[in-house]
N, CA, C and O atoms as a GROMACS GRO file, in nm:
protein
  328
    1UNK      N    1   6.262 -10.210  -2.938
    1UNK     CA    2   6.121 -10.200  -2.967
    1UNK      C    3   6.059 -10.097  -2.874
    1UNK      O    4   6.076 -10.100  -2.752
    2UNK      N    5   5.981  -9.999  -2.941
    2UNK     CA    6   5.912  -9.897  -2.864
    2UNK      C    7   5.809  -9.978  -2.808
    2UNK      O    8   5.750 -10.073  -2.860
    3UNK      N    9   5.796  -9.929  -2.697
    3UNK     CA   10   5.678 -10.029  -2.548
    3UNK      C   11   5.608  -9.945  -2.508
    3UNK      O   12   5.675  -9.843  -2.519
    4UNK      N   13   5.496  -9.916  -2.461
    4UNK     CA   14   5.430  -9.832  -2.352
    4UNK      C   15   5.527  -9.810  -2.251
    4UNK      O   16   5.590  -9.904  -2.202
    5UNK      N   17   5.552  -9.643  -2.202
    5UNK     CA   18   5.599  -9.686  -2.062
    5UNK      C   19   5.773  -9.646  -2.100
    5UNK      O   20   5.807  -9.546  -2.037
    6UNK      N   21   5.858  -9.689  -2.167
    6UNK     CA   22   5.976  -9.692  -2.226
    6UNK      C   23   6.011  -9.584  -2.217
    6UNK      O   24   5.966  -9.511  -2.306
    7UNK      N   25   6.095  -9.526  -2.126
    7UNK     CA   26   6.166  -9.388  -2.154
    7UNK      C   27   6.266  -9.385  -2.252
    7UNK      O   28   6.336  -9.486  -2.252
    8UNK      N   29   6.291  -9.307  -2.327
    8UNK     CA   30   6.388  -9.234  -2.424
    8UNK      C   31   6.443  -9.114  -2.413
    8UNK      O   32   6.400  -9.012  -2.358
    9UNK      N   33   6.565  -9.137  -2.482
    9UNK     CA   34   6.640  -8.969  -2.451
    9UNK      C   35   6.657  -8.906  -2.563
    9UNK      O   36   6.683  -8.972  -2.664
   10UNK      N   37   6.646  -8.753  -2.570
   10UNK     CA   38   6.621  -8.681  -2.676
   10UNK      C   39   6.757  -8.594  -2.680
   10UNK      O   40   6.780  -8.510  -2.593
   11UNK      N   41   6.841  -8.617  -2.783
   11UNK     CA   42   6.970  -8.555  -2.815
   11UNK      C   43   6.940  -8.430  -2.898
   11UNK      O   44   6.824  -8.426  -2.940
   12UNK      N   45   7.017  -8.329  -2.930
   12UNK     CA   46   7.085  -8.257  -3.056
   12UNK      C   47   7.243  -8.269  -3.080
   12UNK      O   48   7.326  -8.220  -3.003
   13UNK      N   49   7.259  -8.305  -3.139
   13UNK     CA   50   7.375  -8.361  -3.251
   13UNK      C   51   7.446  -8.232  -3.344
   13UNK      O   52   7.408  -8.186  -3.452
   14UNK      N   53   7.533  -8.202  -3.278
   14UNK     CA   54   7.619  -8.080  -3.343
   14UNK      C   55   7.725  -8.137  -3.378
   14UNK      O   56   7.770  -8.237  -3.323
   15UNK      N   57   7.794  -8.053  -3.515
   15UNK     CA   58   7.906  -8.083  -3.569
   15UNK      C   59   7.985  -7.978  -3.511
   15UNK      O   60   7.953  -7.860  -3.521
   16UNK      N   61   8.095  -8.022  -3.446
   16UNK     CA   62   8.201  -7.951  -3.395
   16UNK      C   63   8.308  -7.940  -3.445
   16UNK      O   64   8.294  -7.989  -3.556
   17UNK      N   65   8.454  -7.891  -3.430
   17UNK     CA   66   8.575  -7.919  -3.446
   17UNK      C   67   8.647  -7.988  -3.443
   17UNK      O   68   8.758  -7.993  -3.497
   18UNK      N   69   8.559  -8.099  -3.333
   18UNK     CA   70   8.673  -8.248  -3.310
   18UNK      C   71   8.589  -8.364  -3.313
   18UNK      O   72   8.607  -8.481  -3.281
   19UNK      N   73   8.471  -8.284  -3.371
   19UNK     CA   74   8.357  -8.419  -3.377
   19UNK      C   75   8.234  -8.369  -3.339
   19UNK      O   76   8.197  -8.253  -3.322
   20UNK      N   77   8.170  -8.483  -3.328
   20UNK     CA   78   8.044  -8.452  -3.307
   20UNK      C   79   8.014  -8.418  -3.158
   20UNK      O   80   8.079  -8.471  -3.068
   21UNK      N   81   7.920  -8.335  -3.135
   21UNK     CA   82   7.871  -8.312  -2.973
   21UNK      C   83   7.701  -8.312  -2.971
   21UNK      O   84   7.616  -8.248  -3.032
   22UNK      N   85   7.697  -8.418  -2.868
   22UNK     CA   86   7.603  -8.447  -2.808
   22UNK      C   87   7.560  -8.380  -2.653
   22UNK      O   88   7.607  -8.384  -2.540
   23UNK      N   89   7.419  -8.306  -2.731
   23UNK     CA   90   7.363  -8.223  -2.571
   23UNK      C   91   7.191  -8.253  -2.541
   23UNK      O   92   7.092  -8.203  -2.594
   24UNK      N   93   7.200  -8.335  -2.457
   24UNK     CA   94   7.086  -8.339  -2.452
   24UNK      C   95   6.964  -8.252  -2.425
   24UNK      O   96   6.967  -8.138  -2.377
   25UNK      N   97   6.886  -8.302  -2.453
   25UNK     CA   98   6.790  -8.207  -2.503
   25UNK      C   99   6.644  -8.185  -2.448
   25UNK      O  100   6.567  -8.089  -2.442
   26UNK      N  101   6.638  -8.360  -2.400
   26UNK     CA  102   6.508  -8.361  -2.308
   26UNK      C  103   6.502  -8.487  -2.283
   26UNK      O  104   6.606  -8.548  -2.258
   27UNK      N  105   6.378  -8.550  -2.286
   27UNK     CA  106   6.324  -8.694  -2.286
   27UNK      C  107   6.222  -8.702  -2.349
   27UNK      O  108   6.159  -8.602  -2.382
   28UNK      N  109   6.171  -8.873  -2.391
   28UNK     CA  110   6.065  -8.851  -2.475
   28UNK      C  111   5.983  -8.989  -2.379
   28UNK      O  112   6.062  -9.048  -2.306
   29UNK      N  113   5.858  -9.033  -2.376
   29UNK     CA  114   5.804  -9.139  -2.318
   29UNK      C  115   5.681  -9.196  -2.449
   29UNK      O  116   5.609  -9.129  -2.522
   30UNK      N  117   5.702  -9.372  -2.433
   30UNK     CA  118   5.612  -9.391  -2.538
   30UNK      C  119   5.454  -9.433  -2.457
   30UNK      O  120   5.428  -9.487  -2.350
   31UNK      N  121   5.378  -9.385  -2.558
   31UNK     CA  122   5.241  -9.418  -2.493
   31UNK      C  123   5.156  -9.550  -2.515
   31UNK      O  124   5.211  -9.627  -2.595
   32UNK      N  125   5.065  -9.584  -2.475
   32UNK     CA  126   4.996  -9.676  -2.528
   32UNK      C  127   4.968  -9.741  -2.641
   32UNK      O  128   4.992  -9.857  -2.674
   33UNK      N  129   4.900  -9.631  -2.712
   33UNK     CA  130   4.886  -9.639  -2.899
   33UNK      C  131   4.988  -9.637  -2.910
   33UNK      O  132   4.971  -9.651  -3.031
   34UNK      N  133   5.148  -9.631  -2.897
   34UNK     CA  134   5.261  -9.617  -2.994
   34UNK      C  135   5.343  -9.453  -2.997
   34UNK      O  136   5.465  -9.434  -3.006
   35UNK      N  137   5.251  -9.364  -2.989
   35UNK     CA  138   5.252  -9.232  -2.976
   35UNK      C  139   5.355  -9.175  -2.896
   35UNK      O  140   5.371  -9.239  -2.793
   36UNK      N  141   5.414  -9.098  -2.906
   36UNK     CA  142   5.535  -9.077  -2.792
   36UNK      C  143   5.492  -8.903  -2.760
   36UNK      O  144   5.445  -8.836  -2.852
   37UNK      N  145   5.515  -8.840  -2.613
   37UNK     CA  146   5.531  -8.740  -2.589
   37UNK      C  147   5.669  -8.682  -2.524
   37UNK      O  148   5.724  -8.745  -2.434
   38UNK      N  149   5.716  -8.571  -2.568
   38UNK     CA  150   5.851  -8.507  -2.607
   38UNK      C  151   5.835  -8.423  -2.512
   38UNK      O  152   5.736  -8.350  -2.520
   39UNK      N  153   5.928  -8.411  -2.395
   39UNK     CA  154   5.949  -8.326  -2.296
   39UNK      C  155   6.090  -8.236  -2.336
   39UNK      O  156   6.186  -8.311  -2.320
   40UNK      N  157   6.137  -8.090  -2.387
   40UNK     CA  158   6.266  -8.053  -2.411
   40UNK      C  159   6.254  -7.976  -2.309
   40UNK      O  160   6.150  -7.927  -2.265
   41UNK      N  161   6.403  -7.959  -2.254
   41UNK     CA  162   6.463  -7.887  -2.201
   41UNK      C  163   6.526  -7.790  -2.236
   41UNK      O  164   6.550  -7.690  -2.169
   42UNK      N  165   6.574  -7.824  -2.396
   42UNK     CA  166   6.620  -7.680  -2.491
   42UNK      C  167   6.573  -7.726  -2.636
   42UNK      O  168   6.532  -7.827  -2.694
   43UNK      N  169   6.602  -7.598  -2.657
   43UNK     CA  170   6.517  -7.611  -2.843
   43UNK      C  171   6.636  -7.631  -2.922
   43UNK      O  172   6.737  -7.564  -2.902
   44UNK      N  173   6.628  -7.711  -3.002
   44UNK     CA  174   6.807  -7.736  -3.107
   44UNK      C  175   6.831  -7.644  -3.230
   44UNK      O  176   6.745  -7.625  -3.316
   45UNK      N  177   6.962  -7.585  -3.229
   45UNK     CA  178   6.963  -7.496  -3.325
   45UNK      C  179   6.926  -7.481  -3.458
   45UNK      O  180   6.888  -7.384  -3.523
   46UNK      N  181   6.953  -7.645  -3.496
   46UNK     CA  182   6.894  -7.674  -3.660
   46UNK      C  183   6.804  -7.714  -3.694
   46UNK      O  184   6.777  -7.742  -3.811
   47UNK      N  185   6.703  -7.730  -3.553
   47UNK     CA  186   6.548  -7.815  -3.577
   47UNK      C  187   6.560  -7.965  -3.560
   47UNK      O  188   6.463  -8.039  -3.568
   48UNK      N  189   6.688  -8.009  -3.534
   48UNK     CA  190   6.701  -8.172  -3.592
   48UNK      C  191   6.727  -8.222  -3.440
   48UNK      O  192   6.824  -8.198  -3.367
   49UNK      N  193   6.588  -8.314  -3.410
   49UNK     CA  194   6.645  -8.415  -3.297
   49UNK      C  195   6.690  -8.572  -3.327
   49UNK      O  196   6.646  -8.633  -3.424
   50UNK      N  197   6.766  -8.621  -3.249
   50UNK     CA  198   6.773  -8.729  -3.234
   50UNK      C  199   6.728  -8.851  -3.087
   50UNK      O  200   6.796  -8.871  -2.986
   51UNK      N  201   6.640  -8.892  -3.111
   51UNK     CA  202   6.599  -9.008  -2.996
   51UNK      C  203   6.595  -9.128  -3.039
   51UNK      O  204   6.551  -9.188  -3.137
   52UNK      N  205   6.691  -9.170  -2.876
   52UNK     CA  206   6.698  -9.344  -2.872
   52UNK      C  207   6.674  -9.405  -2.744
   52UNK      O  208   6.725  -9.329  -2.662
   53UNK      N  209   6.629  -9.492  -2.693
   53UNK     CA  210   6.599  -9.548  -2.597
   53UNK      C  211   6.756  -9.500  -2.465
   53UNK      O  212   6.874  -9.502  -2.499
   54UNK      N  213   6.721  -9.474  -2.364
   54UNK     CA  214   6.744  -9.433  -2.282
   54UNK      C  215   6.848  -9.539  -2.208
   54UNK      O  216   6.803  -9.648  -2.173
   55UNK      N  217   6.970  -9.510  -2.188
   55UNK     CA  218   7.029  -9.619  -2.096
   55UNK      C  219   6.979  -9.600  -1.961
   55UNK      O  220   6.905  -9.512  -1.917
   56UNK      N  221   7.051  -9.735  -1.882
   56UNK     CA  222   7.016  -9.738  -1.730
   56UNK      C  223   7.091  -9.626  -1.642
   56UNK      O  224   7.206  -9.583  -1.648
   57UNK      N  225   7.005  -9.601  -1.579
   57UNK     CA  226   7.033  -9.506  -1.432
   57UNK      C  227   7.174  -9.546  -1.371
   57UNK      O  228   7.145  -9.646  -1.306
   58UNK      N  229   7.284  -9.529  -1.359
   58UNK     CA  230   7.412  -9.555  -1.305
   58UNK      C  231   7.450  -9.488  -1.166
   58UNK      O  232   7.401  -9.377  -1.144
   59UNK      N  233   7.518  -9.534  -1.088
   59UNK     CA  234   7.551  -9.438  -0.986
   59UNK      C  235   7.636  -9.330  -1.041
   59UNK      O  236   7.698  -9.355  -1.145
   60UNK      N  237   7.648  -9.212  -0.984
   60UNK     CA  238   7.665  -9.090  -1.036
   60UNK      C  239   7.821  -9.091  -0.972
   60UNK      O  240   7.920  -9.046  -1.029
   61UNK      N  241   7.816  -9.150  -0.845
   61UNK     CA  242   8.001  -9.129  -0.812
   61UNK      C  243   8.076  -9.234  -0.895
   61UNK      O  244   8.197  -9.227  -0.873
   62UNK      N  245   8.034  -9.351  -1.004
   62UNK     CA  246   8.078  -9.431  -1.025
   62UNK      C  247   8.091  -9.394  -1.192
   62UNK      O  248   8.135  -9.474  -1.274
   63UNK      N  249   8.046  -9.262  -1.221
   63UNK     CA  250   8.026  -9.248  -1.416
   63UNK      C  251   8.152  -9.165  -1.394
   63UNK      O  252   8.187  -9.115  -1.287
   64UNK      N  253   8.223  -9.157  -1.525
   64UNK     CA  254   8.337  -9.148  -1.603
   64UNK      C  255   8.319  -8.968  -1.632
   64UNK      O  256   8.383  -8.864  -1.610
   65UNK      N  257   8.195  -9.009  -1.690
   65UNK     CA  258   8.164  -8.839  -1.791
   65UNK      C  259   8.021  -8.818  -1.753
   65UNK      O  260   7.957  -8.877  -1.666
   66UNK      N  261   7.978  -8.712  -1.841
   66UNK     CA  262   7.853  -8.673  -1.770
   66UNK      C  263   7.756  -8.788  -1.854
   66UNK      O  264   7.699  -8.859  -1.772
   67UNK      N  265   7.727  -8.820  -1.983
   67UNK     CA  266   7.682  -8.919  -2.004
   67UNK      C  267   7.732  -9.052  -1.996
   67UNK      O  268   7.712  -9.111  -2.102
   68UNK      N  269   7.777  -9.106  -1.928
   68UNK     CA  270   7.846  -9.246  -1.887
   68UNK      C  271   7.757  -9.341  -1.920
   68UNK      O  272   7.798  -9.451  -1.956
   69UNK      N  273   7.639  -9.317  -1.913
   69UNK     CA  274   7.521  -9.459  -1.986
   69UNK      C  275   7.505  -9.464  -2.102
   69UNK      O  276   7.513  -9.572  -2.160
   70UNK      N  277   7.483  -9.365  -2.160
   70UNK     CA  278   7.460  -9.328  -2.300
   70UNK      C  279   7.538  -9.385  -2.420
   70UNK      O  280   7.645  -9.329  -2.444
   71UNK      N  281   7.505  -9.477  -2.492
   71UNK     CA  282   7.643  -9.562  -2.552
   71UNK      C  283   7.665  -9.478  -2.657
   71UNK      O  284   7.572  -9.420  -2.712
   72UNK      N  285   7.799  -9.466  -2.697
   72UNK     CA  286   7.895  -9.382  -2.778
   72UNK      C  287   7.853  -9.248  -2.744
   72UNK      O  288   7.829  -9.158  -2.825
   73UNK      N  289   7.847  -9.239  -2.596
   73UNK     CA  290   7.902  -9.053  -2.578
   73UNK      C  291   7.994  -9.056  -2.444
   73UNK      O  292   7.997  -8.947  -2.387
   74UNK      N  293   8.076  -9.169  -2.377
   74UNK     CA  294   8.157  -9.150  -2.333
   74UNK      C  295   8.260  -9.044  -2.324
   74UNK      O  296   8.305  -8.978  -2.230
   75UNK      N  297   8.298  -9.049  -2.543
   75UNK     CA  298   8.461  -8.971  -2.526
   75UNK      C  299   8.400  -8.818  -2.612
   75UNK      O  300   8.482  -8.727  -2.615
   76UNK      N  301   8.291  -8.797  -2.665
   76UNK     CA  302   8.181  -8.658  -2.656
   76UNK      C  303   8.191  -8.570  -2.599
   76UNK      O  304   8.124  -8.552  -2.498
   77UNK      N  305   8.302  -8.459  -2.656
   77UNK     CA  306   8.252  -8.386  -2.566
   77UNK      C  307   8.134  -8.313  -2.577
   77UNK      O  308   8.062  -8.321  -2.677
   78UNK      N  309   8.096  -8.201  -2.427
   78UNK     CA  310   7.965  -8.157  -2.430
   78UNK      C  311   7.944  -8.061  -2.436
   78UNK      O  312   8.012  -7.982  -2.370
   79UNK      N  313   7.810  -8.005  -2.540
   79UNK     CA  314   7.840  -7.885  -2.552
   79UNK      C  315   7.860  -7.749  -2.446
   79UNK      O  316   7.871  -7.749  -2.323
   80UNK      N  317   7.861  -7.614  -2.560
   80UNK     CA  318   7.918  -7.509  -2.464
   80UNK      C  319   7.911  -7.389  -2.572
   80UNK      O  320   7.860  -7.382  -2.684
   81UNK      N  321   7.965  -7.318  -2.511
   81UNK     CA  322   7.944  -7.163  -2.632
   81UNK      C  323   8.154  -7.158  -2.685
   81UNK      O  324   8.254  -7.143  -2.615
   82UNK      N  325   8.140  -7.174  -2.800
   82UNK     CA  326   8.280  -7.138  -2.861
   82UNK      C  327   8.343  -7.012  -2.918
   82UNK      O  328   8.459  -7.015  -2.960
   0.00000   0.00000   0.00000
């Protein structure tokens, strides 16, 4: 459930060669009224974002991959120029 306050993370979703790749993209925060404001860090090639509520903060010597919170982007890889 979107909340006031609720951080979210803002993906782009590319089809790759061995799957899909996930690069994030920014963050999004929900507001009071419901309203959310969209912070990017990059613009996505096809126009198409995806946002979902944000996993927890993890220790960084203790994550696997670079998204280690993020559920189902463990085995993802991330993007890059091919």
């Amino acid at each position: 459930m979107l909340t006031a306050g609720k951080r979210l993370a803002v993906f782009s979703i590319r089809e790759g060669k061995g799957g899909s790749i996930w690069v994030r993209a920014g963050s999004a925060f929900v507001n009071k009224d419901g309203s959310l404001n969209v912070l990017l860090d990059v613009l996505p090639l096809d126009g198409k974002l995806h946002v979902r509520e944000a996993a927890e903060k993890r220790d960084t010597a203790a994550a696997s991959s670079r998204y280690a919170g993020e559920p189902g982007l463990d085995a993802m890889p991330v993007g890059g120029h091919s």
